[in-house]
N, CA and C atoms as a LAMMPS dump frame, in Angstrom:
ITEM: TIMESTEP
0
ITEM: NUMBER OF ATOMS
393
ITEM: BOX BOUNDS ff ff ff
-5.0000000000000000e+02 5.0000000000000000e+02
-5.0000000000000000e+02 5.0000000000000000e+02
-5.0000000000000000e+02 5.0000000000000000e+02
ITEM: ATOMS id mol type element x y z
1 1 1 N -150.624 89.796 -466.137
2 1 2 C -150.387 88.768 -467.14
3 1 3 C -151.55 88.764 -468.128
4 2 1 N -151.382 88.51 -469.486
5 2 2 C -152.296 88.059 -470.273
6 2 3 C -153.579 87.205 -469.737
7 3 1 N -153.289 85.914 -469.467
8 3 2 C -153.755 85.014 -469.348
9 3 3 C -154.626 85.35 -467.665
10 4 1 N -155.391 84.49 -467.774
11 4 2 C -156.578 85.251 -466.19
12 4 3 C -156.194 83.921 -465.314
13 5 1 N -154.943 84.093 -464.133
14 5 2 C -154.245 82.986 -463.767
15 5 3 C -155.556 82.539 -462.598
16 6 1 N -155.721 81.382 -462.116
17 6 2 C -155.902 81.222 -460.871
18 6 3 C -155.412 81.287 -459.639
19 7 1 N -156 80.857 -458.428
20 7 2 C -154.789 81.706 -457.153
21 7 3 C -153.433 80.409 -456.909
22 8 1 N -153.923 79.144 -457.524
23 8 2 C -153.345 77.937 -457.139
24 8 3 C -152.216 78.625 -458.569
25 9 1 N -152.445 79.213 -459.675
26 9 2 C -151.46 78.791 -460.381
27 9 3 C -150.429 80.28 -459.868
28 10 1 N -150.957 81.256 -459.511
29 10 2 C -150.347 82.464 -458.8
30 10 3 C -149.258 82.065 -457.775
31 11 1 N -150.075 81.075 -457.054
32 11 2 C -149.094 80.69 -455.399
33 11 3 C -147.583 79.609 -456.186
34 12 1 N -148.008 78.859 -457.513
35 12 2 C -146.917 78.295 -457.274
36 12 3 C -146.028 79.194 -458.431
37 13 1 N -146.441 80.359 -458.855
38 13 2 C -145.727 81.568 -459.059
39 13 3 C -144.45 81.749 -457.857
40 14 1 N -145.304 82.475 -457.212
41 14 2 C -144.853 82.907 -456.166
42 14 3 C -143.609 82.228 -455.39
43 15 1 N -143.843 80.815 -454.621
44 15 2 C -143.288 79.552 -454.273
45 15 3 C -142.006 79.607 -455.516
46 16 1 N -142.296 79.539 -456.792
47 16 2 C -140.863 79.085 -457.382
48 16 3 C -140.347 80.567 -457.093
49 17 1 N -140.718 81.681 -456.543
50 17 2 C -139.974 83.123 -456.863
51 17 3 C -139.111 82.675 -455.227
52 18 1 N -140.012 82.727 -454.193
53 18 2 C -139.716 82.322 -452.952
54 18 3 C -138.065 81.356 -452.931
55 19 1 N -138.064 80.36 -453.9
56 19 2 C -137.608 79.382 -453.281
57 19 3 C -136.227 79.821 -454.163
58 20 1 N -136.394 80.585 -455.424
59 20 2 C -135.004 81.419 -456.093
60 20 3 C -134.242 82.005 -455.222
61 21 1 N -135.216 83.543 -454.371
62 21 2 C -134.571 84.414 -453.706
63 21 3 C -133.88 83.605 -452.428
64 22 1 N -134.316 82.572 -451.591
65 22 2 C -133.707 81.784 -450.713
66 22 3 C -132.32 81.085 -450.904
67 23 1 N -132.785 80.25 -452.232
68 23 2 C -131.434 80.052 -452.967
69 23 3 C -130.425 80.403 -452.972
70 24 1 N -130.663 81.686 -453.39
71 24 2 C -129.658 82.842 -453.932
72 24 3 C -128.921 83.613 -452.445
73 25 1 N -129.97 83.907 -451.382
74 25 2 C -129.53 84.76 -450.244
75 25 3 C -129.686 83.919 -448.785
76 26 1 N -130.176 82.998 -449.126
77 26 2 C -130.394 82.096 -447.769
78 26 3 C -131.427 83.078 -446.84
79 27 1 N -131.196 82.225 -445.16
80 27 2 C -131.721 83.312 -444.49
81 27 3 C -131.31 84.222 -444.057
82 28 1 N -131.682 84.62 -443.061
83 28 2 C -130.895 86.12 -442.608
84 28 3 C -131.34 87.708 -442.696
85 29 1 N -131.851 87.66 -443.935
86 29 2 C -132.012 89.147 -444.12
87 29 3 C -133.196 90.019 -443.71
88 30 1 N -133.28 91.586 -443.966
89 30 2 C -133.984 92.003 -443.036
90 30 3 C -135.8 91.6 -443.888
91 31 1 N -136.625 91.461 -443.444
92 31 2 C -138.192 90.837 -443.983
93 31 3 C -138.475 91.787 -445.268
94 32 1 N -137.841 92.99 -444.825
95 32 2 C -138.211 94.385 -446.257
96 32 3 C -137.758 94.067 -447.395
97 33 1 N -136.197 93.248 -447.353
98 33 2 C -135.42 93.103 -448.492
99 33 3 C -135.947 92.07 -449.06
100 34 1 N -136.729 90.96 -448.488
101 34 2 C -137.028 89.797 -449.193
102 34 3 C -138.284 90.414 -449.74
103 35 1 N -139.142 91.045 -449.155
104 35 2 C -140.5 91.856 -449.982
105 35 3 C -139.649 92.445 -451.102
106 36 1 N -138.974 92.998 -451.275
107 36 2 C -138.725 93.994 -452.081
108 36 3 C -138.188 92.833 -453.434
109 37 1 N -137.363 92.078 -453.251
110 37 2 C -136.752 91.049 -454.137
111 37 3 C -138.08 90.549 -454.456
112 38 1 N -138.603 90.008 -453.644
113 38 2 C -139.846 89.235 -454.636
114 38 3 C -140.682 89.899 -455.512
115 39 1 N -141.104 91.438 -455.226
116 39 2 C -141.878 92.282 -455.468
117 39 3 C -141.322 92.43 -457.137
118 40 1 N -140.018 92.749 -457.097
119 40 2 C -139.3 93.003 -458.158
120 40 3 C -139.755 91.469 -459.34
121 41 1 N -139.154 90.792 -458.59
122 41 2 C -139.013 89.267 -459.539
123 41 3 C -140.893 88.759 -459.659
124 42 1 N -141.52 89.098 -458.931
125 42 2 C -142.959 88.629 -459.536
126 42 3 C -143.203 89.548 -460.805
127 43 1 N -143.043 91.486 -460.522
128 43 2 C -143.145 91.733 -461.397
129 43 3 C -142.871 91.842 -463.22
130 44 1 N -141.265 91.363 -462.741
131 44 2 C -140.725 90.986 -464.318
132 44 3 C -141.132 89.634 -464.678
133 45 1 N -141.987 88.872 -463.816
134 45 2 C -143.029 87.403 -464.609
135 45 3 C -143.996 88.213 -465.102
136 46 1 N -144.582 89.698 -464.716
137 46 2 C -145.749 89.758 -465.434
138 46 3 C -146.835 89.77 -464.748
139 47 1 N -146.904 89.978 -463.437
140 47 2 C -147.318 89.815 -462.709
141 47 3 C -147.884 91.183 -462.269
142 48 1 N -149.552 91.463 -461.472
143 48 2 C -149.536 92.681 -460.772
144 48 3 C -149.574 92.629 -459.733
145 49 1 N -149.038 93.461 -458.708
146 49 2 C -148.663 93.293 -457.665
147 49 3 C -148.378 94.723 -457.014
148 50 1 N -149.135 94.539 -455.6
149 50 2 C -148.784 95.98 -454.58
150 50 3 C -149.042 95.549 -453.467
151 51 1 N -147.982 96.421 -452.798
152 51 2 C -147.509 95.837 -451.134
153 51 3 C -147.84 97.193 -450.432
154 52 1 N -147.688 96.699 -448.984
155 52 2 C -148.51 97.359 -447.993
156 52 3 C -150.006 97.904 -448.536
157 53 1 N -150.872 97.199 -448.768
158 53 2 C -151.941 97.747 -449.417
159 53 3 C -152.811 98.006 -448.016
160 54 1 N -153.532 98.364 -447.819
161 54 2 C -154.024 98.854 -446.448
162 54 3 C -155.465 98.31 -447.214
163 55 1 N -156.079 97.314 -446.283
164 55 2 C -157.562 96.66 -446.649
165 55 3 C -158.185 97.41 -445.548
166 56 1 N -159.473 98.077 -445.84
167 56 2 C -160.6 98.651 -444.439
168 56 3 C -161.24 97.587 -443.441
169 57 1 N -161.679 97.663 -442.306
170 57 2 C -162.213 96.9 -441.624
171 57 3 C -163.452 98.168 -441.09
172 58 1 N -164.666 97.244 -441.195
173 58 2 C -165.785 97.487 -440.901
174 58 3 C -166.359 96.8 -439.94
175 59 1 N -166.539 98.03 -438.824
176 59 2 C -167.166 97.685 -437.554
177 59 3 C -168.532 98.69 -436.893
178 60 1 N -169.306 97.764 -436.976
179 60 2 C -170.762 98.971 -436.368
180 60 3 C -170.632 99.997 -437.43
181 61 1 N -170.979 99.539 -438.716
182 61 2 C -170.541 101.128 -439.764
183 61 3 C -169.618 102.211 -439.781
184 62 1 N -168.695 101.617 -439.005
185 62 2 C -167.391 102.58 -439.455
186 62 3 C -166.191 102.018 -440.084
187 63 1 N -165.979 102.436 -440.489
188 63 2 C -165.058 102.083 -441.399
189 63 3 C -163.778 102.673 -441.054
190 64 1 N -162.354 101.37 -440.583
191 64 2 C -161.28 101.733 -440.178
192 64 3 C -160.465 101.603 -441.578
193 65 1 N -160.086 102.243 -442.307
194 65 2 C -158.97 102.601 -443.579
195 65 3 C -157.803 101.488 -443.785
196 66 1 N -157.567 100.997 -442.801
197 66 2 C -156.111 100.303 -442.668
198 66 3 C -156.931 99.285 -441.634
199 67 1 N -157.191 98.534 -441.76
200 67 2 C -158.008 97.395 -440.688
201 67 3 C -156.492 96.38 -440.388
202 68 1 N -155.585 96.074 -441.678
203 68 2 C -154.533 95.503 -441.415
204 68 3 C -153.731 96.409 -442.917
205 69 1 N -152.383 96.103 -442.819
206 69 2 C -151.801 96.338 -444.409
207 69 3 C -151.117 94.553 -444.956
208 70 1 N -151.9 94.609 -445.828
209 70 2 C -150.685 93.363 -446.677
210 70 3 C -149.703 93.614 -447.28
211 71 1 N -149.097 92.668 -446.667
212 71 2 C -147.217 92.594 -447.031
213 71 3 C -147.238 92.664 -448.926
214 72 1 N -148.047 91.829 -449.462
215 72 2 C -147.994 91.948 -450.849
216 72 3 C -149.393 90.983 -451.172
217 73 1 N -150.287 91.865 -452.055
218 73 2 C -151.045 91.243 -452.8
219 73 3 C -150.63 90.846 -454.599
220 74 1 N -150.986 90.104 -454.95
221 74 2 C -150.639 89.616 -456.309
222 74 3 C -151.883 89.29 -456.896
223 75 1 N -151.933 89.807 -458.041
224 75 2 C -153.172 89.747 -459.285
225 75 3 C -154.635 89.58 -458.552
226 76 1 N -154.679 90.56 -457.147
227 76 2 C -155.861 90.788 -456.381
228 76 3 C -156.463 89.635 -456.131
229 77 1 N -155.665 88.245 -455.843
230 77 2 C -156.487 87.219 -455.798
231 77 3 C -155.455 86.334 -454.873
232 78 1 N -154.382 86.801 -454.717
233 78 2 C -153.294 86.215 -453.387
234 78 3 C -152.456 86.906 -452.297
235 79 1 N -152.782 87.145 -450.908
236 79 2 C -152.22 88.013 -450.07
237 79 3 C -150.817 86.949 -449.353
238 80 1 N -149.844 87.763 -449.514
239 80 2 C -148.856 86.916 -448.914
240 80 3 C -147.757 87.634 -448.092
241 81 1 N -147.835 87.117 -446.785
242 81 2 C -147.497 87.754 -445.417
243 81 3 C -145.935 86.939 -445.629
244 82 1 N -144.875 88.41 -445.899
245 82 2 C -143.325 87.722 -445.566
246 82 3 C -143.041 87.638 -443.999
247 83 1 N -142.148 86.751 -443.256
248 83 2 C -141.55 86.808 -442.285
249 83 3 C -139.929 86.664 -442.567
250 84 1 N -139.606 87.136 -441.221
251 84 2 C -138.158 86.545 -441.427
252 84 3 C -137.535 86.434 -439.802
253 85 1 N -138.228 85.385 -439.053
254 85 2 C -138.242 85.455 -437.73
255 85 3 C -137.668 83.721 -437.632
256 86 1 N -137.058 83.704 -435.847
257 86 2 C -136.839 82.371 -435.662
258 86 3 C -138.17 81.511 -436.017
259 87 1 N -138.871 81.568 -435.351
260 87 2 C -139.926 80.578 -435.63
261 87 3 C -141.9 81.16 -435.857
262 88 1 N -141.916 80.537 -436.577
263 88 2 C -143.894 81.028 -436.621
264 88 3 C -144.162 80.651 -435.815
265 89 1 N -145.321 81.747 -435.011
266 89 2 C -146.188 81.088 -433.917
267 89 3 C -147.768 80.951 -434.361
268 90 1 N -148.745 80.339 -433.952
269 90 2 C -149.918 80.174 -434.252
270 90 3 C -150.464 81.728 -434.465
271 91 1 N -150.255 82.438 -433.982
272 91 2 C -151.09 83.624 -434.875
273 91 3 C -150.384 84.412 -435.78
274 92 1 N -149.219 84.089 -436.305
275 92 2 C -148.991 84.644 -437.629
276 92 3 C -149.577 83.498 -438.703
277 93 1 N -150.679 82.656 -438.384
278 93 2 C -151.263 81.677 -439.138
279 93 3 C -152.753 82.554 -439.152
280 94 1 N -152.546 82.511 -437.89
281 94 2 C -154.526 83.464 -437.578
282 94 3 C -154.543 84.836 -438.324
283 95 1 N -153.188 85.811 -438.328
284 95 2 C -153.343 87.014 -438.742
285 95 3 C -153.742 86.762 -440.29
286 96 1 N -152.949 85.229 -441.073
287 96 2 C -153.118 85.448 -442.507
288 96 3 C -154.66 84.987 -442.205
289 97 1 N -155.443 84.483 -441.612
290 97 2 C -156.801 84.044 -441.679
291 97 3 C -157.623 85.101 -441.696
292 98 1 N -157.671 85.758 -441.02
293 98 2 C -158.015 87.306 -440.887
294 98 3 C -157.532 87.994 -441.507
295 99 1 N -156.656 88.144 -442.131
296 99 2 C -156.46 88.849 -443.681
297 99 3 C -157.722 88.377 -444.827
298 100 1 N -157.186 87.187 -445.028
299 100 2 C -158.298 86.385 -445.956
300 100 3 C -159.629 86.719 -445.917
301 101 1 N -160.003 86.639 -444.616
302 101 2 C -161.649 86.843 -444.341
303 101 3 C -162.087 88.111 -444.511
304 102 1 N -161.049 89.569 -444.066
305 102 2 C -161.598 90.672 -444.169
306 102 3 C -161.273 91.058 -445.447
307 103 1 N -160.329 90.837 -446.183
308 103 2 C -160.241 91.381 -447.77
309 103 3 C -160.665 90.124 -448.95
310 104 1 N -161.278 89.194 -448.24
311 104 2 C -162.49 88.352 -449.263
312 104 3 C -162.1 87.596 -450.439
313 105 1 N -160.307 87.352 -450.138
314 105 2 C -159.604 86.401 -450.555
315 105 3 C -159.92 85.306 -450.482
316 106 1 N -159.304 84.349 -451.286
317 106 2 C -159.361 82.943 -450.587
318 106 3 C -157.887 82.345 -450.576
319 107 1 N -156.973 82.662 -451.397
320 107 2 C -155.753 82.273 -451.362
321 107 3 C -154.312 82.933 -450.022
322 108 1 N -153.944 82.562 -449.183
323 108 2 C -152.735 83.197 -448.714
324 108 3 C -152.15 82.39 -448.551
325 109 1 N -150.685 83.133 -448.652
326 109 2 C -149.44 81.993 -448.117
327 109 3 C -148.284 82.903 -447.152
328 110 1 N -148.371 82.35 -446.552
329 110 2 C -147.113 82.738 -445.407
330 110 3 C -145.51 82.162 -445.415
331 111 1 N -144.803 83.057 -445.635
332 111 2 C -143.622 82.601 -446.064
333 111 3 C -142.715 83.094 -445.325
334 112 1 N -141.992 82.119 -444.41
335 112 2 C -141.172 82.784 -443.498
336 112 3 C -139.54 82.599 -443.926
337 113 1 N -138.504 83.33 -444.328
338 113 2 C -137.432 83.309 -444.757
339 113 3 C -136.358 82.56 -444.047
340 114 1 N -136.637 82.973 -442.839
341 114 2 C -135.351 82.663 -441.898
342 114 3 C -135.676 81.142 -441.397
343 115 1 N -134.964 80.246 -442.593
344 115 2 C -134.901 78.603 -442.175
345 115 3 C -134.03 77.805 -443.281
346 116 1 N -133.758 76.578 -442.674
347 116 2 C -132.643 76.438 -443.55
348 116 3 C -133.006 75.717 -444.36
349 117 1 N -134.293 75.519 -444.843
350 117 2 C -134.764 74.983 -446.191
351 117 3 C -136.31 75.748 -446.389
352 118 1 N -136.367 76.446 -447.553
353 118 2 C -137.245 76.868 -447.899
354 118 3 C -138.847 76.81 -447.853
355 119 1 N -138.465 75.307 -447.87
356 119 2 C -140.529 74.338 -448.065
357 119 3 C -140.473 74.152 -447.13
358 120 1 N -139.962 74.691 -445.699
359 120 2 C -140.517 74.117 -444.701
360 120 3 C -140.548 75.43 -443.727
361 121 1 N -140.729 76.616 -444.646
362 121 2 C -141.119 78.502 -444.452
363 121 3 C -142.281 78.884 -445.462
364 122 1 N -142.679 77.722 -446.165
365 122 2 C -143.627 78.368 -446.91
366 122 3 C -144.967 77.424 -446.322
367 123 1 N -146.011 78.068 -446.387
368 123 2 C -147.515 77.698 -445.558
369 123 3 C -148.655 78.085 -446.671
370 124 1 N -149.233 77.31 -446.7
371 124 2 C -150.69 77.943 -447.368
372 124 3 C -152.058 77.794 -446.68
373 125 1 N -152.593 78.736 -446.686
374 125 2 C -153.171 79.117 -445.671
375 125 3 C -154.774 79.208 -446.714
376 126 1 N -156.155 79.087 -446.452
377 126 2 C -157.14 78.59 -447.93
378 126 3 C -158.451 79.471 -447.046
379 127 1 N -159.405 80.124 -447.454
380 127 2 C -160.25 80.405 -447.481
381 127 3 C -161.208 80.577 -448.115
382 128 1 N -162.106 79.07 -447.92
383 128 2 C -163.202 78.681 -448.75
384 128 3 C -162.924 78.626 -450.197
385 129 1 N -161.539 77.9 -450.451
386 129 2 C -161.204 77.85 -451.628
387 129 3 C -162.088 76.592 -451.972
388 130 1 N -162.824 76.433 -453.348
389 130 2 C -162.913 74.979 -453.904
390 130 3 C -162.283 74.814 -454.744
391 131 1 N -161.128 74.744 -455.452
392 131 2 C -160.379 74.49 -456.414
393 131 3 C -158.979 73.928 -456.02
C-alpha cells in the first residue's frame, strides 16, 4: 500500500477480509482454501503479503532455516495463523506467541474458520505491542 499502515490498522484489514470470505463460504472448508482466498483478497486491497514464509530459529548459534513457517505474513508487520478445526486449544494460542517472539512481530491473529459466527474464530494475539 501507499500509505505506511500500522499492525492495528492491517489486522482490521484482514478481520473485514476474514469475515467476507466466511460470509460468502461459511465453515467447512479445507484451511488451504481459506489461505488462498484471503491471500488473493488482501492482495487486490493492496496489500503485501507471503505465506508459508519459513522464519529461522536460533539455537546455541545455529541456525534452523524453517524454525516454524507462517501461514501468512502481511506488510511484514502481521503473522496470521489460519485454522479450520472443531475447536482451538491453548497451544494454537502459544504457537502464535512463539511465532511473534521468534520473528520479532508484535501483531498476530489467529483465525479459526470452522464456527458458526466469525468473531468468535478470530483472536488477537499482541506482543509488546504499545499502540
Amino acid at each position: 500500500m501507499q500509505d505506511v499502515l500500522s499492525e492495528n490498522q492491517i489486522a482490521t484489514i484482514i478481520v473485514d477480509v476474514a469475515f467476507k470470505i466466511h460470509t460468502q463460504y461459511g465453515p467447512g472448508l479445507f484451511e488451504s482454501v481459506y489461505e488462498g482466498i484471503m491471500v488473493h483478497e488482501l492482495l487486490k486491497r493492496g496489500l503485501f503479503v507471503t505465506t508459508q514464509t519459513p522464519i529461522p530459529l536460533i539455537h546455541d548459534n545455529i541456525k534452523f532455516e524453517a524454525g516454524f513457517r507462517a501461514d501468512i505474513i502481511v506488510e511484514n508487520k502481521v503473522i496470521v495463523e489460519l485454522k479450520s478445526i472443531d475447536a482451538l486449544g491453548l497451544v494454537h494460542f502459544k504457537q502464535v506467541q512463539t511465532y511473534l517472539k521468534l520473528s520479532e512481530l508484535k501483531l498476530g491473529l489467529l483465525i479459526n474458520f470452522n464456527v458458526n459466527l466469525i468473531k468468535d474464530g478470530i483472536h488477537r494475539i499482541a506482543n509488546k505491542m504499545t499502540t
